[in-house]
N, C-alpha and C positions, 0 to 999 in steps of 0.2 A: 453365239458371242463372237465369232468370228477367230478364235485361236486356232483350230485348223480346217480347212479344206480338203475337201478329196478329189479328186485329179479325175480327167478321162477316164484312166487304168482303172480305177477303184482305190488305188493309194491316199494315203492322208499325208498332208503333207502339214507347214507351220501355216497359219491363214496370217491375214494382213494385222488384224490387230494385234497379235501375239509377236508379229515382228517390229511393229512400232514398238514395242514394251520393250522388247531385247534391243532394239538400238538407240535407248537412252541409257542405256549400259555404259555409266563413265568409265570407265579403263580402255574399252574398246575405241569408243567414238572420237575422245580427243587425240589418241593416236593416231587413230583413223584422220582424221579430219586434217592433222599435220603433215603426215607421211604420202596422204595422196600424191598431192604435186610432186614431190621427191622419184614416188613411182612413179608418175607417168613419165619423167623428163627419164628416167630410165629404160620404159618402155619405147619410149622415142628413139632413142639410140639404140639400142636391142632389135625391136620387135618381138621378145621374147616374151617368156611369163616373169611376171615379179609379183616376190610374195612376201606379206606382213604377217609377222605370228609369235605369240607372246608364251610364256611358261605358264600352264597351271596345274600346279600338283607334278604329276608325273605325265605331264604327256605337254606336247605340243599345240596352240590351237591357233587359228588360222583365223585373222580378222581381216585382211584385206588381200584381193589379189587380182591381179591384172593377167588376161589370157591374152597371148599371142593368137593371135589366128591362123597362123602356119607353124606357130610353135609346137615341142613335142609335148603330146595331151598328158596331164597328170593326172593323180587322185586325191588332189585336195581340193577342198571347196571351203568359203567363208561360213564360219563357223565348223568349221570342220574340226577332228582332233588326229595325231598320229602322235607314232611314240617317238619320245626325243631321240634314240640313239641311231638312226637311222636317215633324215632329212637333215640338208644342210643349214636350215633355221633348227634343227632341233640341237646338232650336235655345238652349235651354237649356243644355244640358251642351258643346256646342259655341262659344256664347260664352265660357267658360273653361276652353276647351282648350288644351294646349298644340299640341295636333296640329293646329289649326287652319286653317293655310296649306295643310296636308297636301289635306282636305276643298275647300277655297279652288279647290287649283290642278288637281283633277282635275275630271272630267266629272259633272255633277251629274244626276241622275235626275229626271225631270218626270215627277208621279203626276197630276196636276189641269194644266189652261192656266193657274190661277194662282198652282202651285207654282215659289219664286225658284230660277230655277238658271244668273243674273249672278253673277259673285261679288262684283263691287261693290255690287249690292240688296244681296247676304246680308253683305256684311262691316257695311254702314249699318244693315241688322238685329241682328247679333250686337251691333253699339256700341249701340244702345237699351238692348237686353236686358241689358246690364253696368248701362247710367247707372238704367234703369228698376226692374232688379230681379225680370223677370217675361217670358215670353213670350207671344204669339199666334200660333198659327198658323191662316188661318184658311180653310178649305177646300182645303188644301197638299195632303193624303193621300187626300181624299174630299170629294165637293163637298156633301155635306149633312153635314159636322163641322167646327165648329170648336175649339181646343183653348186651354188657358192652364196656363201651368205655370210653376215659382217654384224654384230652387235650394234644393237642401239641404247647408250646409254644416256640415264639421268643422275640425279644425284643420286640416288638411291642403288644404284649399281646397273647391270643389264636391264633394261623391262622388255626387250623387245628384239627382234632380228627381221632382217631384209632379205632377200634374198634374187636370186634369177636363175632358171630352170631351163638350161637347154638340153637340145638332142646330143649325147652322148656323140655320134659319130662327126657333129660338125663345132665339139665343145674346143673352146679355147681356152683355161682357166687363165692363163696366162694375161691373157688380154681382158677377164670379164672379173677376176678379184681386184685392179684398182678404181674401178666403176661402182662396184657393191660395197667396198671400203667408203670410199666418197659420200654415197648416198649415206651409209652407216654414220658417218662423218659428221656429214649436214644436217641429219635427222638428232643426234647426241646433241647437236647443237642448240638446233632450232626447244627441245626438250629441258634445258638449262645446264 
């Protein structure tokens, strides 16, 4: 039927028809469809990574993303999931979660020594990321990235975050949060 393939290796992978099916996926695609141009004119100015990724349940999932090609390499991919308390789009879509306490009260995963996994740090980081408007995560996932990311709202409240992924040693948060605010901006807008 064509739902998966198997690779050179012997792996199986999604096949072509089964990925046509997942991208008539309406939550993904009109975002998708919206948000592209937003990241590219971001990538343009960057050359970094920019990434789109939405809440589901408790985790993070990753519908669009742009790779640098000298950028520093990540471990996300489109369709991918991580956990919210840890990426700059997660801690993002997590400070306006409802599920929040949820995340709060379970055991939190340590990917780096200076990934937060108190819940009191992460609840004093989520209250920034409301009053501030924007997150940092900064060597949370990998110790040579750091990330900043900016809500994208609709009526409905957050559905979505943006994000840009540089190398930790040449990161300027300074200069790359009113870039990611902006896009976050324009995207809320373009959304209603």
């Amino acid at each position: 039927m064509g739902a998966l393939e198997r690779g050179d290796d012997g792996r199986y992978r999604i096949g072509l028809r089964l990925w046509e099916v997942g991208s008539l996926a309406p939550r993904g695609l009109g975002l998708r469809e919206v948000a592209l141009p937003v990241m590219e004119d971001l990538y343009e100015v960057t050359h970094e990574n920019v990434q789109l990724a939405v809440r589901q349940d408790l985790e993070v999932v990753f519908v669009e993303r742009i790779a640098g090609r000298h950028a520093v390499p990540v471990l996300t991919r489109v369709g991918g999931r991580f956990a919210l308390h840890a990426t700059g789009v997660g801690l993002v879509l997590l400070a306006h979660a409802p599920a929040q306490e949820r995340v709060l009260s379970a055991p939190l995963r340590r990917y780096t020594d200076v990934t937060v996994t108190d819940a009191g740090r992460l609840r004093r980081c989520l209250a920034d990321v409301r009053r501030t408007g924007y997150a940092v995560s900064d060597r949370q996932v990998t110790m040579d990235a750091l990330s900043v990311a900016a809500p994208i709202r609709a009526p409905e409240g957050v559905v979505a975050a943006i994000s840009l992924v540089v190398a930790h040693d040449r990161a300027d948060p300074v200069a790359l949060v009113p870039l990611v605010r902006a896009a976050g901006r324009v995207l809320s807008r373009a959304l209603g």
